[in-house]
C-alpha positions in Angstrom: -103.4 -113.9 25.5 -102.9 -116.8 22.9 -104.9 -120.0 23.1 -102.8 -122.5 24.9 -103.2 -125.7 22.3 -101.8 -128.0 24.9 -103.4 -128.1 27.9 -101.0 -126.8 31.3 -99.5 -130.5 33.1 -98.9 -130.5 37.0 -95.1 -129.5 37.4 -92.3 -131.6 37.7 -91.0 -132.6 41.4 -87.1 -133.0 41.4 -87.1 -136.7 41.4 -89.5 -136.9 38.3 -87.3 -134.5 36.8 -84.4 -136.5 37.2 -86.0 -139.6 35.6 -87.3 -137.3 32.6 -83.8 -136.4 32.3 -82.5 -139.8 32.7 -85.3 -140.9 29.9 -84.3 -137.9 27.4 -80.8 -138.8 27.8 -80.6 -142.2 27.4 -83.4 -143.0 25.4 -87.1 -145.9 26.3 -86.0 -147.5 29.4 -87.5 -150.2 31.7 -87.9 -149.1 35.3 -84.7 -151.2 36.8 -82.6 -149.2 33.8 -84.2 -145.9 34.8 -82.9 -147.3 38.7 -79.3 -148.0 38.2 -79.0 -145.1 35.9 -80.3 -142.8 38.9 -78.3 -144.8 41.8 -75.2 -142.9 42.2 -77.2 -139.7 42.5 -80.4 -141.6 44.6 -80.7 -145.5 46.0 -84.1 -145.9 45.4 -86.3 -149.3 45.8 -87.5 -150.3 42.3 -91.0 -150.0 43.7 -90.4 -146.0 44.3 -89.1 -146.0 40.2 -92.3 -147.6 39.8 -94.3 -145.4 41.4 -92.9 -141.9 40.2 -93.3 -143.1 36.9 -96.6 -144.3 37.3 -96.9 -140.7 38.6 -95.0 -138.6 35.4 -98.0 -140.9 32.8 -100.6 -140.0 34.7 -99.4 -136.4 34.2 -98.6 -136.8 30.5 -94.9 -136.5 30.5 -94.2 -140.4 29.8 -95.7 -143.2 27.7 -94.9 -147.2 28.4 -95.2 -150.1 25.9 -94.8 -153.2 26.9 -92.0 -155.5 25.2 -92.3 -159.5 26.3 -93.1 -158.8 30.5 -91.3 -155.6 30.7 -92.5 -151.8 30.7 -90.6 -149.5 28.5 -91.2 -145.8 29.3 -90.5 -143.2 27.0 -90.7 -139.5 27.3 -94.1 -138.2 26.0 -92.1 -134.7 24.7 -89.3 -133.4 23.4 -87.4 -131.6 26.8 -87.7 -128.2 24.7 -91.4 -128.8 24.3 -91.9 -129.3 28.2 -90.0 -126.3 28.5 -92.4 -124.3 26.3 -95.4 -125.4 28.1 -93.7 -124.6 31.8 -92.8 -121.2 30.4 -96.6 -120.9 28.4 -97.7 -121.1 32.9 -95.0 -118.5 34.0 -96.7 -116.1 31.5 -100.1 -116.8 32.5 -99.6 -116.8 36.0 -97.1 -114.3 36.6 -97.1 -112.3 33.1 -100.6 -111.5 32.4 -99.5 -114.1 28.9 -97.2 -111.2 28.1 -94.3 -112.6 27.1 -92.7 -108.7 26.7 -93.4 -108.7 30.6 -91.7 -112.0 31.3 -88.3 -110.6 29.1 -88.7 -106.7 30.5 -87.8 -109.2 34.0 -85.2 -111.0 32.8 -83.5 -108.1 31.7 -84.2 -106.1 34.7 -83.0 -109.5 36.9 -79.8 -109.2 34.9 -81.2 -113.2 33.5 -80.6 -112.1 30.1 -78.7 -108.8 29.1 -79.8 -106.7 25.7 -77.4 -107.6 23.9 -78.7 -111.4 23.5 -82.0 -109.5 22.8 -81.2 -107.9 20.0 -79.4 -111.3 18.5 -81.9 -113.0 19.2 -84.5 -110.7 17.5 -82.2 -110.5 14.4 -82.5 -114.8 14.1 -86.0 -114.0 14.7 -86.3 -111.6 11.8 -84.6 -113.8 9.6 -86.3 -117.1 9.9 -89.1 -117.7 8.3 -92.3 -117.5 10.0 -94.3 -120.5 11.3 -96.8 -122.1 9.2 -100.7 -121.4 10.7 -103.3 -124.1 9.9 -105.8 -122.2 7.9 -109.1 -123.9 7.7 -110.5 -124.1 4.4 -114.2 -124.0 5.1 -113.8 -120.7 6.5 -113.3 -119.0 3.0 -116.4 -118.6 1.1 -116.5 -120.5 -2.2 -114.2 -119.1 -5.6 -111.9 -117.2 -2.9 -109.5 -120.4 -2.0 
């Protein structure tokens, strides 16, 4: 298993999801924008906005500054990087962190066929690999 540099957040209800995507799509919003944008699919109070959002900071997934009286929230993350961290949980609690578990299933589930596999592996191959911080104080003097 990997060490998880970003510790696991509480899962996202569907409401809170729906304002996360509301907040990725649209960009900072106050919590009346974040209200009329989700009022054809839900007529909530602005209280209830208020609260779910109160709810998403306190689980790290938005950030508010305040401009003249108004909050502005803003997503914490990039949706991909929420996405890596959900899926980082799905490997540790269902995977054993195996992540050749976790695709083994989605081909078996008929999720992802073998053919994406192997494209994917070729991009994978041909990208160059991520950069690692190396710290320096680990290599002994005259061997930088």
């Amino acid at each position: 298993m990997r060490d998880n540099p970003k510790p696991p957040r509480k899962a996202l209800s569907d409401l809170e999801h729906q304002l996360m995507e509301i907040l990725w799509k649209n960009g900072p919003g106050t919590a009346e924008q974040i209200r009329e944008s989700l009022a054809p699919r839900h007529a909530l109070k602005d209280s209830t906005i208020r609260t779910v959002l109160k709810r998403l900071q306190e689980k790290g997934y938005v950030n508010h500054k305040i401009e003249g009286k108004a909050f502005v929230y803003s997503g914490a993350d990039k949706p991909r990087n929420v996405a890596v961290r959900a899926v980082r949980q799905i490997l540790d609690k269902f995977c054993d962190g195996s992540l050749e578990q976790l695709l083994l299933g989605l081909v078996e589930n008929q999720v992802v066929d073998r053919a994406e596999l192997r494209q994917l592996a070729r991009k994978l191959a041909q990208s160059p690999a991520p950069k690692k911080e190396v710290s320096r104080k680990a290599a002994p003097k005259g061997e930088e």
